[in-house]
PDB file of N, CA, C and O in Angstrom:
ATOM      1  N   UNK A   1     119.090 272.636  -8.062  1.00  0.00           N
ATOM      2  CA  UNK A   1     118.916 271.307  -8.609  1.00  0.00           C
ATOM      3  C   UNK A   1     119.130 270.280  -7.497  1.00  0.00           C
ATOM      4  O   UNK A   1     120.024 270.381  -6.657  1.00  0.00           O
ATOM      5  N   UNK A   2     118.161 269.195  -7.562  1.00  0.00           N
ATOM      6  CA  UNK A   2     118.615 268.331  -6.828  1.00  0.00           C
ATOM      7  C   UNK A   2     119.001 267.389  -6.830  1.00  0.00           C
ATOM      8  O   UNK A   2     118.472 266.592  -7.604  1.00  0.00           O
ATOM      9  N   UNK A   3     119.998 266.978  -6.084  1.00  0.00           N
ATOM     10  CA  UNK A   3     121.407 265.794  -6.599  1.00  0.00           C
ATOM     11  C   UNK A   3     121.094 264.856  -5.250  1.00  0.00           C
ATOM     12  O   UNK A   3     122.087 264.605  -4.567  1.00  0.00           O
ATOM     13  N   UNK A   4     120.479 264.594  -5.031  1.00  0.00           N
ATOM     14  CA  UNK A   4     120.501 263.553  -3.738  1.00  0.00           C
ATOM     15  C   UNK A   4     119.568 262.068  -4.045  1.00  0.00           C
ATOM     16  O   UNK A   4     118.390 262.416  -4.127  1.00  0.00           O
ATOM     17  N   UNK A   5     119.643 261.163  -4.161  1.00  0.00           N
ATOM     18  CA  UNK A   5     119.121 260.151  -4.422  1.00  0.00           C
ATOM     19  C   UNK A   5     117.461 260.206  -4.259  1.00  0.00           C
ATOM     20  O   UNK A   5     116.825 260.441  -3.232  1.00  0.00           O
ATOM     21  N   UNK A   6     116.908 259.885  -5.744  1.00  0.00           N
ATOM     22  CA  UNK A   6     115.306 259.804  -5.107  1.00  0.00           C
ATOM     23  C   UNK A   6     115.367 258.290  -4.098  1.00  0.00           C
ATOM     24  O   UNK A   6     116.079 257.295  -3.958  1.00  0.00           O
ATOM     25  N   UNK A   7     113.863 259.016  -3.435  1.00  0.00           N
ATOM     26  CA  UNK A   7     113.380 257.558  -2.078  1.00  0.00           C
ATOM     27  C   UNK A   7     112.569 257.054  -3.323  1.00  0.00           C
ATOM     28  O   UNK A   7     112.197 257.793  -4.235  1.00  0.00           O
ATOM     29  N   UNK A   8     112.341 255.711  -3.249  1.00  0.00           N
ATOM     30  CA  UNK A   8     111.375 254.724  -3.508  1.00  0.00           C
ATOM     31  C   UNK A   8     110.067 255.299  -3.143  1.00  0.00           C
ATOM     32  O   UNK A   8     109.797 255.699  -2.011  1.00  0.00           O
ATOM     33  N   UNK A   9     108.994 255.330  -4.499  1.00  0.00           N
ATOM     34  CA  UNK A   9     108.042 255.695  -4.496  1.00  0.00           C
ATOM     35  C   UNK A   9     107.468 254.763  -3.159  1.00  0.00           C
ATOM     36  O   UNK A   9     107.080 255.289  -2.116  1.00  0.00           O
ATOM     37  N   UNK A  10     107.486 253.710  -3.329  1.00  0.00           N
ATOM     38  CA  UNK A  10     106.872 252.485  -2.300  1.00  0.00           C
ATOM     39  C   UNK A  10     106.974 252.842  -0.687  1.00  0.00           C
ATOM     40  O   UNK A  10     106.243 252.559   0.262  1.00  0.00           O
ATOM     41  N   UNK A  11     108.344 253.675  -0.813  1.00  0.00           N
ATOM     42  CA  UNK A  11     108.715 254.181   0.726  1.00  0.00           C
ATOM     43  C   UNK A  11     108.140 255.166   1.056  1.00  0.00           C
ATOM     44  O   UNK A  11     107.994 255.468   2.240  1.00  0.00           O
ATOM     45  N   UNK A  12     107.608 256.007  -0.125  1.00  0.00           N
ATOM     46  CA  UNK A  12     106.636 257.128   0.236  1.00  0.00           C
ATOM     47  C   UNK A  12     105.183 256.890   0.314  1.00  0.00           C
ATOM     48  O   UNK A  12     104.432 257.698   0.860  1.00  0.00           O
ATOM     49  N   UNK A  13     104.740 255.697  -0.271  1.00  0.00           N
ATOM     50  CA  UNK A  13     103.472 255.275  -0.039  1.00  0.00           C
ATOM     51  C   UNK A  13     103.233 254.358   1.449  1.00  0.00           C
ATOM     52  O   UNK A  13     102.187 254.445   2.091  1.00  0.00           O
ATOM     53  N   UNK A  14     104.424 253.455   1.868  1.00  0.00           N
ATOM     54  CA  UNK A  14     104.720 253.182   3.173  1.00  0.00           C
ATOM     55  C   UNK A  14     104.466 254.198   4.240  1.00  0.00           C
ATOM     56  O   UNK A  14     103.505 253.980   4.977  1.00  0.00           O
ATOM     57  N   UNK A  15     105.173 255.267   4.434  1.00  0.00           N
ATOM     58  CA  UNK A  15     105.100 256.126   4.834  1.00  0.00           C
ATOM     59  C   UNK A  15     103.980 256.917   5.470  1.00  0.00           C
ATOM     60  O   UNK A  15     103.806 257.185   6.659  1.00  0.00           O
ATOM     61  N   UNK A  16     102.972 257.355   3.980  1.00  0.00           N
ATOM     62  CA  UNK A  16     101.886 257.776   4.217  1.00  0.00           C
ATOM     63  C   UNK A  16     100.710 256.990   5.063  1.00  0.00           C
ATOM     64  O   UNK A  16      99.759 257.499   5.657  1.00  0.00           O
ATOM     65  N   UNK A  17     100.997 255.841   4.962  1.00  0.00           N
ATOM     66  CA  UNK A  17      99.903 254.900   5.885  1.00  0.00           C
ATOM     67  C   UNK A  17     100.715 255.484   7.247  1.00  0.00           C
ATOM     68  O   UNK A  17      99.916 256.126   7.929  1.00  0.00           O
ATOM     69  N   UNK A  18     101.747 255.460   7.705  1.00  0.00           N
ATOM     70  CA  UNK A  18     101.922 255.578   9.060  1.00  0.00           C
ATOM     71  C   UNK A  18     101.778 256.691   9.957  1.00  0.00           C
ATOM     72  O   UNK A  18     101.942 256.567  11.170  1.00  0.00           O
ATOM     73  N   UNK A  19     101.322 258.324   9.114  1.00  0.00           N
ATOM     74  CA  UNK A  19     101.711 259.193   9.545  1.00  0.00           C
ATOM     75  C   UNK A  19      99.773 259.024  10.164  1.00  0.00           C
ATOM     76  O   UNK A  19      98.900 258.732   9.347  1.00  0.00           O
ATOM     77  N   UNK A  20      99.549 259.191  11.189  1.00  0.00           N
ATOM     78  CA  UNK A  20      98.301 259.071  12.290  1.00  0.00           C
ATOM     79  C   UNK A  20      97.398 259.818  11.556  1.00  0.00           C
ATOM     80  O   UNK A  20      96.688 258.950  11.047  1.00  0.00           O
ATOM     81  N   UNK A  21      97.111 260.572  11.297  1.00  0.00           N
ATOM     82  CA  UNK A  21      96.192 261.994  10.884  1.00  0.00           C
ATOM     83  C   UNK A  21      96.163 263.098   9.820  1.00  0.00           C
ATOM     84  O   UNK A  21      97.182 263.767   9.993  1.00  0.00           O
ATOM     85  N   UNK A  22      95.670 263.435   9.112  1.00  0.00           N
ATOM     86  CA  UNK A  22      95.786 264.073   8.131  1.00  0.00           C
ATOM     87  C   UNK A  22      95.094 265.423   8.473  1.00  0.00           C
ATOM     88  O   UNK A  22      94.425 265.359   9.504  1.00  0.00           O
ATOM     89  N   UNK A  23      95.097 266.702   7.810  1.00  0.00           N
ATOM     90  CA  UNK A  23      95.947 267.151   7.806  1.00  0.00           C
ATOM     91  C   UNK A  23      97.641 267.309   8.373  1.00  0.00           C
ATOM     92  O   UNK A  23      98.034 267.749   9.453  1.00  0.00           O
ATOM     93  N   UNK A  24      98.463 266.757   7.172  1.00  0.00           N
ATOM     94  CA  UNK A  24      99.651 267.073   8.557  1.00  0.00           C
ATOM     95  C   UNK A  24     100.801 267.744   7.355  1.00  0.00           C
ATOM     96  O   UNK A  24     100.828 267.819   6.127  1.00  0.00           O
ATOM     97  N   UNK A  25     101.627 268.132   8.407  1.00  0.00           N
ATOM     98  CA  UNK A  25     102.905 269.004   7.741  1.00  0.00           C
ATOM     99  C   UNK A  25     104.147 268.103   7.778  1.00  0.00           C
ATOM    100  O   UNK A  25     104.427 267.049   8.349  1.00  0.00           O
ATOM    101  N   UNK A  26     104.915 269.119   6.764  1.00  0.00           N
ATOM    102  CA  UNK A  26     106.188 268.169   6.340  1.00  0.00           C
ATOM    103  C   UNK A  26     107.082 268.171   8.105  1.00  0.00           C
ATOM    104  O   UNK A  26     107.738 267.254   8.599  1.00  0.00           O
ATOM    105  N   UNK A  27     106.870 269.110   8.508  1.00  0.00           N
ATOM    106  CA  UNK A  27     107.502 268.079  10.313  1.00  0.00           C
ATOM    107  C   UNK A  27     106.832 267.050  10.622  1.00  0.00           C
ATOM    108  O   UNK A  27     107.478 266.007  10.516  1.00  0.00           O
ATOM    109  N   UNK A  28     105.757 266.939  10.974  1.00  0.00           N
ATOM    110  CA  UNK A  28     105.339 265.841  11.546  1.00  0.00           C
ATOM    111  C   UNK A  28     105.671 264.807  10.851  1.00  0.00           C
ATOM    112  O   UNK A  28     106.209 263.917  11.508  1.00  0.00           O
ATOM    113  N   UNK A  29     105.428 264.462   8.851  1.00  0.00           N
ATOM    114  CA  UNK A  29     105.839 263.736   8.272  1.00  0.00           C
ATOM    115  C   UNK A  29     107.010 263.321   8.461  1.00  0.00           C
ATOM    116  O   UNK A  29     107.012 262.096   8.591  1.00  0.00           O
ATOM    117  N   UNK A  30     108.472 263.990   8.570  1.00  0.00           N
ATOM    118  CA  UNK A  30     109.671 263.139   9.194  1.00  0.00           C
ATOM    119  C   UNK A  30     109.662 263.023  10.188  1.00  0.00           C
ATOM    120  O   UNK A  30     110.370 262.087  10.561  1.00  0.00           O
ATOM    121  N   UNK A  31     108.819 263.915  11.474  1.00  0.00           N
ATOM    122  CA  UNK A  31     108.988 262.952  12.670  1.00  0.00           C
ATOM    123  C   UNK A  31     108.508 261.432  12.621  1.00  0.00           C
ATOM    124  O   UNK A  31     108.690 260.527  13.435  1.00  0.00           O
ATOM    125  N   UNK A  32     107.849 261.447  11.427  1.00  0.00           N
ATOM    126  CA  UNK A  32     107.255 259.828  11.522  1.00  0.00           C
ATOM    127  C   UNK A  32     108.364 259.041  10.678  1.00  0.00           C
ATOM    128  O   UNK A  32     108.548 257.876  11.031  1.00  0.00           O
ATOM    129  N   UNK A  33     109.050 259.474   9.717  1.00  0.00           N
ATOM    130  CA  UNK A  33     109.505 259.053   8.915  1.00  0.00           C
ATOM    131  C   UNK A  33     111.380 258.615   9.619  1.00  0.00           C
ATOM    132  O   UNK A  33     112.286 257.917   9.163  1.00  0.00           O
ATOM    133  N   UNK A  34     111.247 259.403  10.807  1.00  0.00           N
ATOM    134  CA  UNK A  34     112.769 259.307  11.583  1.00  0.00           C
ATOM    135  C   UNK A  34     112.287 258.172  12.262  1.00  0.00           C
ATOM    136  O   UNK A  34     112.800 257.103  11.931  1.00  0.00           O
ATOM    137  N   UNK A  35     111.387 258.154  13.167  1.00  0.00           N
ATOM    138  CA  UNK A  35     110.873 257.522  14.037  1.00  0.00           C
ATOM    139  C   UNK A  35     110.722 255.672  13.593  1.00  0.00           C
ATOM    140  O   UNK A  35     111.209 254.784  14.293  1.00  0.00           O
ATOM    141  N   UNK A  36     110.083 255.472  12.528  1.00  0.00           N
ATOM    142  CA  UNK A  36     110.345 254.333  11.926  1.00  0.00           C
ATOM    143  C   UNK A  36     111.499 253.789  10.897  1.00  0.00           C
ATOM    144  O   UNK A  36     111.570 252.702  10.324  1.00  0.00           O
ATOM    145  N   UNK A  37     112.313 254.832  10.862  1.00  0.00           N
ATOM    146  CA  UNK A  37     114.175 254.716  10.590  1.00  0.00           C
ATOM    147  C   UNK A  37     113.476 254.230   8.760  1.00  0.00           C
ATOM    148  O   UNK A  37     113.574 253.177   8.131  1.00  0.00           O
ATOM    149  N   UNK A  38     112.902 255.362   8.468  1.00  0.00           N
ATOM    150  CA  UNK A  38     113.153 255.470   7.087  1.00  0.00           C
ATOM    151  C   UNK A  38     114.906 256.062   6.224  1.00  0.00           C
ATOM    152  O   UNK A  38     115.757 256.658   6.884  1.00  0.00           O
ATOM    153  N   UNK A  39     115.069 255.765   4.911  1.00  0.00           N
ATOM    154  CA  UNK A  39     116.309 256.067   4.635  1.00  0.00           C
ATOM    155  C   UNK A  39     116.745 257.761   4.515  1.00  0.00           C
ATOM    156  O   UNK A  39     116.092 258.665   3.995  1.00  0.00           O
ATOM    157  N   UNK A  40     117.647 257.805   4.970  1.00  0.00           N
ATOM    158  CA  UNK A  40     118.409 259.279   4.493  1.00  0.00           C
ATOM    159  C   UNK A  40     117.977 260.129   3.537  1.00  0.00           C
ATOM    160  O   UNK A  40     117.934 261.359   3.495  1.00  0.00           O
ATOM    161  N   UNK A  41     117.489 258.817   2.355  1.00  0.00           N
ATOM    162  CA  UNK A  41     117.004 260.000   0.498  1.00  0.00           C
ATOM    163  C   UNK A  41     115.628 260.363   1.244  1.00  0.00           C
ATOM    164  O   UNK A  41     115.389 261.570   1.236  1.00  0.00           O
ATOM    165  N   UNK A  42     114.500 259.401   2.008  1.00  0.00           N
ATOM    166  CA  UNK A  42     113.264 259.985   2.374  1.00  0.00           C
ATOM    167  C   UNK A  42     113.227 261.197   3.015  1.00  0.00           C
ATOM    168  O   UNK A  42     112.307 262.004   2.880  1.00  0.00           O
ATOM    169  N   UNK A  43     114.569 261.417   3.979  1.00  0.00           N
ATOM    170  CA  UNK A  43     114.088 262.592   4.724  1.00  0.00           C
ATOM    171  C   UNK A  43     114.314 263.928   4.393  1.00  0.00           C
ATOM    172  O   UNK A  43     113.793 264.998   4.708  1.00  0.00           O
ATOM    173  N   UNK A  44     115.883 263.325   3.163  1.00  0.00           N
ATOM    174  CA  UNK A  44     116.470 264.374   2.123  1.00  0.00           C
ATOM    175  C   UNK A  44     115.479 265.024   1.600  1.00  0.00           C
ATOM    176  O   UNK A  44     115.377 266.250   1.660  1.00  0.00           O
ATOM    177  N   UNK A  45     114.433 264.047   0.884  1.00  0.00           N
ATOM    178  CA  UNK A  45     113.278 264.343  -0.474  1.00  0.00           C
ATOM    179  C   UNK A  45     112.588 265.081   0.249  1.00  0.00           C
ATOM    180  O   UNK A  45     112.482 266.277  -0.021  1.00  0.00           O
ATOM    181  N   UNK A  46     111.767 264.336   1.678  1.00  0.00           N
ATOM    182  CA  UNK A  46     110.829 265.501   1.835  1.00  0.00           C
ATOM    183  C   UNK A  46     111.393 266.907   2.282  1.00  0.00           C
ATOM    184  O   UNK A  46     110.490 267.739   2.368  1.00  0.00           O
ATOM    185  N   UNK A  47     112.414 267.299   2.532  1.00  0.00           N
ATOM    186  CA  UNK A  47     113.021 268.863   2.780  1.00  0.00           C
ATOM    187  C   UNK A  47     112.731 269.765   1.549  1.00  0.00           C
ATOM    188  O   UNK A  47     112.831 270.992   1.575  1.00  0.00           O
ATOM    189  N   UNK A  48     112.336 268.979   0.391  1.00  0.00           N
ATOM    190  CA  UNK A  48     112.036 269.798  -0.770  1.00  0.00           C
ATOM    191  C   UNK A  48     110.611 270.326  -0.291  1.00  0.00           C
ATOM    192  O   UNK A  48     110.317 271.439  -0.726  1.00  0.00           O
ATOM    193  N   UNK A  49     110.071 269.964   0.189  1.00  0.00           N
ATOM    194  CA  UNK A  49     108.297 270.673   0.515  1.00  0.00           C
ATOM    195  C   UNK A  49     109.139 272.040   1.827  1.00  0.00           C
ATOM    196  O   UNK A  49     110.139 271.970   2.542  1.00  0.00           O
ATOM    197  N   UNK A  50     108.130 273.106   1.601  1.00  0.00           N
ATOM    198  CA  UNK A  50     108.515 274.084   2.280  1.00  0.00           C
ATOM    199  C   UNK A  50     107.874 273.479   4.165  1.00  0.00           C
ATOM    200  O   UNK A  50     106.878 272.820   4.465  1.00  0.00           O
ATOM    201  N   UNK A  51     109.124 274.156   5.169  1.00  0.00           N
ATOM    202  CA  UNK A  51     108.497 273.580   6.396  1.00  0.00           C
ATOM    203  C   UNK A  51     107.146 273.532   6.723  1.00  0.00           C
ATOM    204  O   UNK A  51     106.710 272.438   7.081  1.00  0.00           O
ATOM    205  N   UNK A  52     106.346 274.539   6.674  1.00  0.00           N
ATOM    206  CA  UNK A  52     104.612 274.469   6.685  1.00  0.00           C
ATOM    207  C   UNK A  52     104.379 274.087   6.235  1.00  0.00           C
ATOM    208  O   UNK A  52     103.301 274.657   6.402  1.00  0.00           O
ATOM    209  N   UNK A  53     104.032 272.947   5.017  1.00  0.00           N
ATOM    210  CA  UNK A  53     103.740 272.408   3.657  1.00  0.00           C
ATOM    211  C   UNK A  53     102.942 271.963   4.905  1.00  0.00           C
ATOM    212  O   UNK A  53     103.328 271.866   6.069  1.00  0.00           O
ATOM    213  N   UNK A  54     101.105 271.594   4.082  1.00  0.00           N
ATOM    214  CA  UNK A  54     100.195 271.052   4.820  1.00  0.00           C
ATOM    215  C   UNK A  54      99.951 270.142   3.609  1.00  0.00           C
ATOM    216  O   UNK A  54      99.868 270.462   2.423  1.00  0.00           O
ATOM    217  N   UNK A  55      99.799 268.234   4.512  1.00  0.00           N
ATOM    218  CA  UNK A  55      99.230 267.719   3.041  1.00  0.00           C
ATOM    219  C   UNK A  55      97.847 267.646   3.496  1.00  0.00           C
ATOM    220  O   UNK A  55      97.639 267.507   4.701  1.00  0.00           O
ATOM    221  N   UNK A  56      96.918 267.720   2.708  1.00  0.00           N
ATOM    222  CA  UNK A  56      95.433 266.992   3.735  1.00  0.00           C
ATOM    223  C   UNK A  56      95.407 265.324   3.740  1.00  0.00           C
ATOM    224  O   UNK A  56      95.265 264.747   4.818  1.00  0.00           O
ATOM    225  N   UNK A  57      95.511 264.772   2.833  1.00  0.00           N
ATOM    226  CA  UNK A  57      95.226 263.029   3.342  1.00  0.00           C
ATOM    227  C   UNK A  57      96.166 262.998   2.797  1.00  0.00           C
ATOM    228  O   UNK A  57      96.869 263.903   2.349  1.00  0.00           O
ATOM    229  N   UNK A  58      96.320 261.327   2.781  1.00  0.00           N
ATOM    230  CA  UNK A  58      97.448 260.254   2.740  1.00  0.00           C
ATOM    231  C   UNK A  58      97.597 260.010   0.838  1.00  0.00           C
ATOM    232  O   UNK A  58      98.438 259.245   0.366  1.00  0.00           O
ATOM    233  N   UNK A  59      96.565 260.858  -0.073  1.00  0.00           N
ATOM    234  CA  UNK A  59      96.528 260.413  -1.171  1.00  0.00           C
ATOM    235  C   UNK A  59      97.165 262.647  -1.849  1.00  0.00           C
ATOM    236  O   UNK A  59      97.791 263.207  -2.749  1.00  0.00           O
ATOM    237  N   UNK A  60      96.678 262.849  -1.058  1.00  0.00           N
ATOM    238  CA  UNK A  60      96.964 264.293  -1.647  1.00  0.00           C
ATOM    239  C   UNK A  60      99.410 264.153  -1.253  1.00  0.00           C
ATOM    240  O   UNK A  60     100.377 264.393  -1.976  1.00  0.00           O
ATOM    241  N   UNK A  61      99.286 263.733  -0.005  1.00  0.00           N
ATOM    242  CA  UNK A  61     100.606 263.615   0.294  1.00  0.00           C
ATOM    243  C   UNK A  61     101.352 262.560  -1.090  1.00  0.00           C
ATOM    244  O   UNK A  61     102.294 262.908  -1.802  1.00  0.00           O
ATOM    245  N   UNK A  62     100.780 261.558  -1.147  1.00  0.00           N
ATOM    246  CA  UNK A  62     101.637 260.239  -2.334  1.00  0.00           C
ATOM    247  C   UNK A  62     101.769 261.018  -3.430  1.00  0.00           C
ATOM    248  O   UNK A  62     102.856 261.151  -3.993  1.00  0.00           O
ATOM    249  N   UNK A  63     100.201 261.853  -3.999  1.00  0.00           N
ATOM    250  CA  UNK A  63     100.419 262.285  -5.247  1.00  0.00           C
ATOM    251  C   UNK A  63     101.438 263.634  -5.509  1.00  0.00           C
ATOM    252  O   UNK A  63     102.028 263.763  -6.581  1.00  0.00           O
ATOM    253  N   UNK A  64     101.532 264.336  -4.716  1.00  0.00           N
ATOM    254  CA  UNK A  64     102.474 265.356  -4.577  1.00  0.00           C
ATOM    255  C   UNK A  64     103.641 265.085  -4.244  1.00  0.00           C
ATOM    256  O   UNK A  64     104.388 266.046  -4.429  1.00  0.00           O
ATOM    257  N   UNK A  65     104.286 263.928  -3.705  1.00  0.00           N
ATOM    258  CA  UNK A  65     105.416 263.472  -3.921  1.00  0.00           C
ATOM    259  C   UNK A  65     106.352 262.995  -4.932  1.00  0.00           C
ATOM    260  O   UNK A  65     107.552 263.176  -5.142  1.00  0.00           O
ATOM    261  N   UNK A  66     104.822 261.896  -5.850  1.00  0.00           N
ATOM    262  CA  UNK A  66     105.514 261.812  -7.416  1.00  0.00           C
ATOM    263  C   UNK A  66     105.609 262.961  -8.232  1.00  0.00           C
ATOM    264  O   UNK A  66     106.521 263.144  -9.039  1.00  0.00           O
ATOM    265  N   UNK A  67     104.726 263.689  -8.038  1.00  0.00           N
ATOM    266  CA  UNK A  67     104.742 264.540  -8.680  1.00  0.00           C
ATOM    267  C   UNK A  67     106.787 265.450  -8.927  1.00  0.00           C
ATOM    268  O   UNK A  67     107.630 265.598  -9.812  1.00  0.00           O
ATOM    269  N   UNK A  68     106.561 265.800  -7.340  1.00  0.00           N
ATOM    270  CA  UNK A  68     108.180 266.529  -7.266  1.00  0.00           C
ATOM    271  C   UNK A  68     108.780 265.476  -7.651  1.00  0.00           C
ATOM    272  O   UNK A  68     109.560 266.019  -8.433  1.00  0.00           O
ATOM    273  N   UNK A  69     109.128 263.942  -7.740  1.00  0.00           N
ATOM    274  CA  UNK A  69     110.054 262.961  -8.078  1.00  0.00           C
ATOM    275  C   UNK A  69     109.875 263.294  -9.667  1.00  0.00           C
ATOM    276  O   UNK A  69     110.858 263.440 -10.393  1.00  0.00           O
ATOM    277  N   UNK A  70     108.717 263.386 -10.075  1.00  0.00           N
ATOM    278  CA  UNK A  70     108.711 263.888 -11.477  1.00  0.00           C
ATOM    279  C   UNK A  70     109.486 264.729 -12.082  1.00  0.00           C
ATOM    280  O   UNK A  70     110.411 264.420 -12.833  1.00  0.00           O
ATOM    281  N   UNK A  71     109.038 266.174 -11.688  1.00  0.00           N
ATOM    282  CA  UNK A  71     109.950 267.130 -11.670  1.00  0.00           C
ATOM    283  C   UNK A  71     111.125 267.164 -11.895  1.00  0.00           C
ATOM    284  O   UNK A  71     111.672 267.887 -12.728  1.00  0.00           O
ATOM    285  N   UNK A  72     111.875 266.024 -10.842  1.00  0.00           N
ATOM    286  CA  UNK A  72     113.287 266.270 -10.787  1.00  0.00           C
ATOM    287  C   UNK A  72     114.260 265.504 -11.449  1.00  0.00           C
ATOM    288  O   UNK A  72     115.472 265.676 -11.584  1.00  0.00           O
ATOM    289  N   UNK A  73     113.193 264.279 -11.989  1.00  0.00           N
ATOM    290  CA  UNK A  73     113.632 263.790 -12.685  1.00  0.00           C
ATOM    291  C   UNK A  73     113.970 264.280 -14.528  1.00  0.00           C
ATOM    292  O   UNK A  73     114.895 264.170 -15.333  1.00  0.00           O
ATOM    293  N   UNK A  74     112.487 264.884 -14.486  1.00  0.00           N
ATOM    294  CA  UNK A  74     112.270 265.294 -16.313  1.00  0.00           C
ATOM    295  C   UNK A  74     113.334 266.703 -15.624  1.00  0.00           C
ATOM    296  O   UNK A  74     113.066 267.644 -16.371  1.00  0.00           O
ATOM    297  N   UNK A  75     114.422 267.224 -14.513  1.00  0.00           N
ATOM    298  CA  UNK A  75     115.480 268.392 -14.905  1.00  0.00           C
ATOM    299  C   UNK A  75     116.615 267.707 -14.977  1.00  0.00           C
ATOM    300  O   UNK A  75     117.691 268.224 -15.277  1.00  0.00           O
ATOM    301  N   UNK A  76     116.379 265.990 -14.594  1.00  0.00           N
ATOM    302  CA  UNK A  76     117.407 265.432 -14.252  1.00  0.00           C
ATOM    303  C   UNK A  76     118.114 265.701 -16.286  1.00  0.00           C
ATOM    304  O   UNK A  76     118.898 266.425 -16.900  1.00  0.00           O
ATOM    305  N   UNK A  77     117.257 264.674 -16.517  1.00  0.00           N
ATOM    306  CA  UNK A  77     117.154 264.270 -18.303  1.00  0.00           C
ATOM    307  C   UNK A  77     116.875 265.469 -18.925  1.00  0.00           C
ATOM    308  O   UNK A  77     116.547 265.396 -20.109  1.00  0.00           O
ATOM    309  N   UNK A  78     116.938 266.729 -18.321  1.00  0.00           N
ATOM    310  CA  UNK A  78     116.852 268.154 -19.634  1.00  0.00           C
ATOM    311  C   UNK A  78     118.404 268.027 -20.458  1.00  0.00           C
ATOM    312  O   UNK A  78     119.412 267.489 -19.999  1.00  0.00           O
ATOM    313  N   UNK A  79     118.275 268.601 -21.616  1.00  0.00           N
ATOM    314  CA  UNK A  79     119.626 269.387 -21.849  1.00  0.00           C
ATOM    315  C   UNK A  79     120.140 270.391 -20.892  1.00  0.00           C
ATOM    316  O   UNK A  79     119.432 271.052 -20.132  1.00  0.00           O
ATOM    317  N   UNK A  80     121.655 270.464 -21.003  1.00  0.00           N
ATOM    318  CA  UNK A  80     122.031 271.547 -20.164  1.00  0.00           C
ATOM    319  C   UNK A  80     121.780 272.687 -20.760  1.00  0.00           C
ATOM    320  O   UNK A  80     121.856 272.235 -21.902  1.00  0.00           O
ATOM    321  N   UNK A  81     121.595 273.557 -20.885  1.00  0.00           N
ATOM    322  CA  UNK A  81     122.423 274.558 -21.132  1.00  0.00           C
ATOM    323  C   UNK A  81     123.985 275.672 -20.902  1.00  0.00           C
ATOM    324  O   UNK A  81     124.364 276.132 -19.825  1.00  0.00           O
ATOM    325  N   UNK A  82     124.357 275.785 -21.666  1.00  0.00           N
ATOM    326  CA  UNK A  82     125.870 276.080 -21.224  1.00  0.00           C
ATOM    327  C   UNK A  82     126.082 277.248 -22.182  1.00  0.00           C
ATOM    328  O   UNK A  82     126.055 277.371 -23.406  1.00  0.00           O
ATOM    329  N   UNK A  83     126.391 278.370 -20.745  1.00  0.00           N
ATOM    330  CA  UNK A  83     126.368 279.868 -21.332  1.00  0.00           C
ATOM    331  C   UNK A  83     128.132 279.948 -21.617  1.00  0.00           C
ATOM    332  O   UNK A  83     129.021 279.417 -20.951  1.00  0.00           O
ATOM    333  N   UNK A  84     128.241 280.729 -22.732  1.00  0.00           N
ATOM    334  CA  UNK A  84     129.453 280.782 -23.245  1.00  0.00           C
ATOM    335  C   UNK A  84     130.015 282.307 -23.291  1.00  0.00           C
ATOM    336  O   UNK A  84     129.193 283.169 -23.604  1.00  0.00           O
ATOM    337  N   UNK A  85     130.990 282.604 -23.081  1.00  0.00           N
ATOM    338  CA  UNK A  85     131.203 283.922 -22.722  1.00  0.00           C
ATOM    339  C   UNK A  85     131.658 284.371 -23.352  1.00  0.00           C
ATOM    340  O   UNK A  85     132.688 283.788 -23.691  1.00  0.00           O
ATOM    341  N   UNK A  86     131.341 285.933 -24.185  1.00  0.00           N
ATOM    342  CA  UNK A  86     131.657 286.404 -25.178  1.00  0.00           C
ATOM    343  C   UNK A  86     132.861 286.898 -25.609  1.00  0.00           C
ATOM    344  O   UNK A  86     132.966 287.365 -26.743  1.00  0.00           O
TER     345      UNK A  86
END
């Protein structure tokens, strides 16, 4: 589960304009994202994409970002479940 502050969708759409070239991977994406001193949750969030993660453009990268912000949000707001021991 992940407990680390979501980034601002806006910071991930920021973002995507700056990274030079598309196809690119989640390294190059925080080398861009260190490089212009994005926040701590951005570089946190993108560690959720596996290191090879290839995005192809700047719209396949935004939408797959909300997407996982999605995600983690609708496990944020699940019920727990809580196993009880017999």
């Amino acid at each position: 589960m992940y407990t680390k502050q979501l980034p601002n969708l806006r910071d991930m759409e920021r973002l995507s304009t700056l990274v030079r070239s598309y196809p690119a991977n989640r390294a190059q994406i925080v080398r861009v994202a260190r490089m212009w001193n994005f926040r701590p949750e951005v570089i946190s969030f993108l560690r959720q994409f596996p290191a090879d993660e290839l995005f192809d453009s700047r719209i396949d990268f935004v939408t797959r970002t909300e997407e996982v912000a999605l995600l983690i949000r609708q496990e944020w707001e699940s019920p727990k479940e809580f196993l009880l021991n017999p």
